[in-house]
N, C-alpha and C positions, 0 to 999 in steps of 0.2 A: 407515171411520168416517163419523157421519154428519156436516152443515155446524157443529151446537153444540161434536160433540166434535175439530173441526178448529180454531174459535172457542178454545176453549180451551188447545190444546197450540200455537196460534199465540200466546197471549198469555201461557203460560209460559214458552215457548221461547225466541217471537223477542220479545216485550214488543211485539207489534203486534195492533192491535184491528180486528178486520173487522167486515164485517156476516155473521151466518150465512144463507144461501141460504135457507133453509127460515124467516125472520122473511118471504117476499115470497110465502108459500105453497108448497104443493106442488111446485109443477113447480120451484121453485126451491133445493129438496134436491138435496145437490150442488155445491154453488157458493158462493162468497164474494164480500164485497166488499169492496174496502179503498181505493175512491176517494173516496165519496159526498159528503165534503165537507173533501177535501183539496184543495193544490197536489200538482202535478208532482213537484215535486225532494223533498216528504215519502213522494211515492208510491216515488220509487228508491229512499230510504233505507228502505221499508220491504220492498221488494222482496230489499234486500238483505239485511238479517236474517233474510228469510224462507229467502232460497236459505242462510244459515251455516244456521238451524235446522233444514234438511230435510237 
């Protein structure tokens, strides 16, 4: 799947919103982001619905 359609089964799944890889260009298909303008301790709580929804 590509970074949109990972975007969107993370935020049905886990109710966690990232950045798709492929919004920072090409080479950035692939990849997510889910820090950009978080803290810390919202980053493990999302880390963690992501590990229930995988």
């Amino acid at each position: 799947m590509d970074s949109w359609e990972f975007f969107d089964m993370l935020l049905e799944k886990a109710g966690v919103v990232c950045t798709p890889g492929a919004g920072f260009g090409r080479c950035g298909e692939g990849y997510i982001r889910i820090s950009a303008f978080n803290n810390y301790e919202n980053v493990e709580k999302a880390m963690e619905r992501i590990k229930t929804a995988l």
